[in-house]
C-alpha positions in Angstrom: -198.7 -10.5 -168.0 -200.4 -13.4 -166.1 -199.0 -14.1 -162.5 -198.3 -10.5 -162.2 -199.1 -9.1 -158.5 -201.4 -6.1 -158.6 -201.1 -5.1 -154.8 -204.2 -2.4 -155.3 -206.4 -4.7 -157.0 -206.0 -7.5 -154.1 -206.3 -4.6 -151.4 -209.4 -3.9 -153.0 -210.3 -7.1 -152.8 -209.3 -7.5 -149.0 -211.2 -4.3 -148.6 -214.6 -5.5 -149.5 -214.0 -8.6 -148.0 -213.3 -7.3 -144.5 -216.3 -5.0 -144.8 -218.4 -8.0 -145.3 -216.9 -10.0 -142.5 -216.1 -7.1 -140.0 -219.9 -6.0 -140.1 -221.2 -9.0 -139.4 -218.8 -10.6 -136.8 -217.3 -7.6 -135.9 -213.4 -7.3 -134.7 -213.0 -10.1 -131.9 -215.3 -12.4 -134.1 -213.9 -11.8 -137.4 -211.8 -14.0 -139.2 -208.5 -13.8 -141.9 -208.7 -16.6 -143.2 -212.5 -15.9 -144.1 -211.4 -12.8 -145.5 -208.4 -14.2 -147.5 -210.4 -16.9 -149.2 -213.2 -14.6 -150.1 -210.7 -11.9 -151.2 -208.8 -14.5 -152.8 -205.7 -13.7 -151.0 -202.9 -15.3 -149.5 -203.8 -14.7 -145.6 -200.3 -13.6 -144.6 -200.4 -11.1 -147.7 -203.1 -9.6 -145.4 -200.6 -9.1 -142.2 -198.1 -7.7 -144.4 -200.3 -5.0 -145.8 -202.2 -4.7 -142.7 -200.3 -5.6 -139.6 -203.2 -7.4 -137.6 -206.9 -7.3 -137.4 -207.5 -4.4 -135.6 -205.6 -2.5 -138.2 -207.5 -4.0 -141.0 -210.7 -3.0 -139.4 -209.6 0.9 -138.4 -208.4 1.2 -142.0 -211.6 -0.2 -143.3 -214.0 1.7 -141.0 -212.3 4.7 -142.5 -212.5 4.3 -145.8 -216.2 3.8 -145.6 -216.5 7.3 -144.0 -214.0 8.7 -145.9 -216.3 7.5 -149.6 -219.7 8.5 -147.0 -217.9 11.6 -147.2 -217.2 12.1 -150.3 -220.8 10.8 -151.7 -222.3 13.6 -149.6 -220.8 16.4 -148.6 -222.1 18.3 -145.1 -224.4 20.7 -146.5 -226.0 23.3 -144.1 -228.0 25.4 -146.4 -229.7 22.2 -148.2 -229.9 20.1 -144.8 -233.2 18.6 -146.4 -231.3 17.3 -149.6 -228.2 16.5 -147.1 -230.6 14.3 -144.8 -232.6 12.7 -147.5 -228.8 11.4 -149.2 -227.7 10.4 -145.8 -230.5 8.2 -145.0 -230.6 6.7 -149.0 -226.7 5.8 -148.1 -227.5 4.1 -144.9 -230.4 2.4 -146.6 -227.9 1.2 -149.5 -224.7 0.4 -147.2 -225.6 -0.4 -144.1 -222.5 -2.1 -143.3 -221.2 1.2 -142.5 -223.3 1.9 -139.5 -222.9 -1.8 -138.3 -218.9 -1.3 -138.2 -219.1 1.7 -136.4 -221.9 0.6 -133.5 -219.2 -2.6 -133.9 -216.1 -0.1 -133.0 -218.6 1.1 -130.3 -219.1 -2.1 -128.7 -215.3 -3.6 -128.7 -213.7 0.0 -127.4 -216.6 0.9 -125.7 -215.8 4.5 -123.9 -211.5 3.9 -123.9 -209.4 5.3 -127.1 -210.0 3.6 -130.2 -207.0 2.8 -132.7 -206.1 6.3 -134.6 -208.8 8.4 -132.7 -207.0 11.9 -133.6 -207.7 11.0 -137.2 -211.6 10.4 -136.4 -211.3 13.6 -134.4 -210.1 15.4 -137.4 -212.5 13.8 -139.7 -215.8 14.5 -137.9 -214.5 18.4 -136.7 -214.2 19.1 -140.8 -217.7 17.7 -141.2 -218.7 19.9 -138.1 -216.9 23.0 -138.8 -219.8 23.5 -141.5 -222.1 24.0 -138.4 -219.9 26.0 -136.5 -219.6 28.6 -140.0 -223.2 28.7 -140.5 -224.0 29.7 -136.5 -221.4 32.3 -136.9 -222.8 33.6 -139.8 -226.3 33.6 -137.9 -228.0 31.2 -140.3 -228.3 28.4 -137.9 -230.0 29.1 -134.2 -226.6 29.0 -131.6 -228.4 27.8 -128.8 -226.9 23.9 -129.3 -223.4 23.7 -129.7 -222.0 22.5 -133.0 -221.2 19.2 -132.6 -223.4 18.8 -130.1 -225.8 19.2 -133.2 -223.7 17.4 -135.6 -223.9 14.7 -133.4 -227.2 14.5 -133.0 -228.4 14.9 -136.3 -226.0 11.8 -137.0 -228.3 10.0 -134.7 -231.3 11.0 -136.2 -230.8 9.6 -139.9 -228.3 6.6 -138.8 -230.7 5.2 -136.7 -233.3 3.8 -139.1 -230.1 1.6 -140.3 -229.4 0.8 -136.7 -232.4 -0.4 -135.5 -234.5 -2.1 -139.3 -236.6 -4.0 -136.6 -237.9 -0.8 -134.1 -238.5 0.9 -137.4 -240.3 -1.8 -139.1 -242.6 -2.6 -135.6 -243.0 1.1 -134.6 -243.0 2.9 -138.0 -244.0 0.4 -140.9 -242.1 -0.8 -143.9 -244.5 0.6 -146.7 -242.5 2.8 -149.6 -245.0 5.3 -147.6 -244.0 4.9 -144.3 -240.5 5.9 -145.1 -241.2 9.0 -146.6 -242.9 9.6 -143.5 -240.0 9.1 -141.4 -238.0 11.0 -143.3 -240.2 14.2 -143.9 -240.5 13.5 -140.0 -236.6 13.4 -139.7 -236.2 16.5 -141.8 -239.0 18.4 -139.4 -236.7 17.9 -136.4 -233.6 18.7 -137.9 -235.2 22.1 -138.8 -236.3 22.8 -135.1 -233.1 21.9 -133.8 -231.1 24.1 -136.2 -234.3 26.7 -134.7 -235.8 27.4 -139.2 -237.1 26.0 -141.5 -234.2 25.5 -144.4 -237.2 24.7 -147.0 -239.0 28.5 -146.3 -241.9 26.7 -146.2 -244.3 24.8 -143.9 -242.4 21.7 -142.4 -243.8 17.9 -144.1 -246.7 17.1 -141.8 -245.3 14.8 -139.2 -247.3 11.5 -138.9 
């Protein structure tokens, strides 16, 4: 029936919208009323569902991890296939990383806005590391999420940083399989095997 509301449809809508705006503005630079006319909805609509800006980011931010998530699944005995889909998602969204090196900026070190969800969410992710090093198939010698953690940094940060990678590493189709047979040969030595039972991709 035309003029009929469909709440989920405009929260989609509102959704990709703030995405859009959040990753490239951020929070404090951000703007409703650029998100309610390109998510054709009524800006107070917005505050109703949302509450305020902040809220609308933290509940976008999460989503995007949530569907990162979902897309690709921790997977400790395929890290090469787990690190290869991670960097192809950060290739094809990178609004992701940008609204979390956002978050990073605007909160810097204090609390962010439901921080014992984000705990929760990353300790599932990193429990897979803590099962594997108990079952010995993983070297113990770096904490879990100390590993988690820094594996996250190794295939985000192509994404963060196009230009460095571009200058330092090239932008051929070739050049990016390098980096990322190069990224997979690190994450093997800091896990302390090689999850292929091969030779490790020549680096360089």
């Amino acid at each position: 029936m035309a003029g009929v509301r469909d709440p989920e449809a405009t929260k989609a809508r509102i959704f990709e919208a703030a995405t859009a705006e959040f990753a490239a503005y951020g929070i404090a630079g951000a703007r409703i009323d650029r998100i309610a006319r390109e998510a054709r909805a009524n800006k107070q609509l917005i505050y109703a569902y949302f509450g305020n800006k902040a809220e609308l980011f933290s509940q976008v931010l999460e989503r995007r991890l949530i569907e990162l998530a979902a897309a690709n699944p921790v997977d400790t005995e395929d890290l090469d296939g787990w690190i290869d889909r991670q960097m192809a998602y950060h290739a094809a969204h990178p609004e992701l990383v940008r609204l979390v090196f956002w978050e990073g900026l605007e909160y810097g070190a204090g609390g962010i806005p439901h921080e014992k969800e984000r705990a929760d969410h990353y300790s599932r992710k990193a429990a897979a590391f803590v099962e594997a090093q108990a079952r010995g198939e993983i070297d113990a010698t770096i904490p879990a999420a100390d590993l988690f953690f820094m594996l996250i940094a190794l295939v985000s940060w192509p994404t963060v940083q196009p230009q460095m990678r571009r200058i330092l590493i090239g932008d051929t189709d070739e050049d990016r399989e390098r980096l990322r047979a190069s990224v997979r040969t690190a994450a093997r030595r800091l896990i302390g095997r090689d999850l292929t039972g091969g030779e490790a991709p020549p680096v360089g």
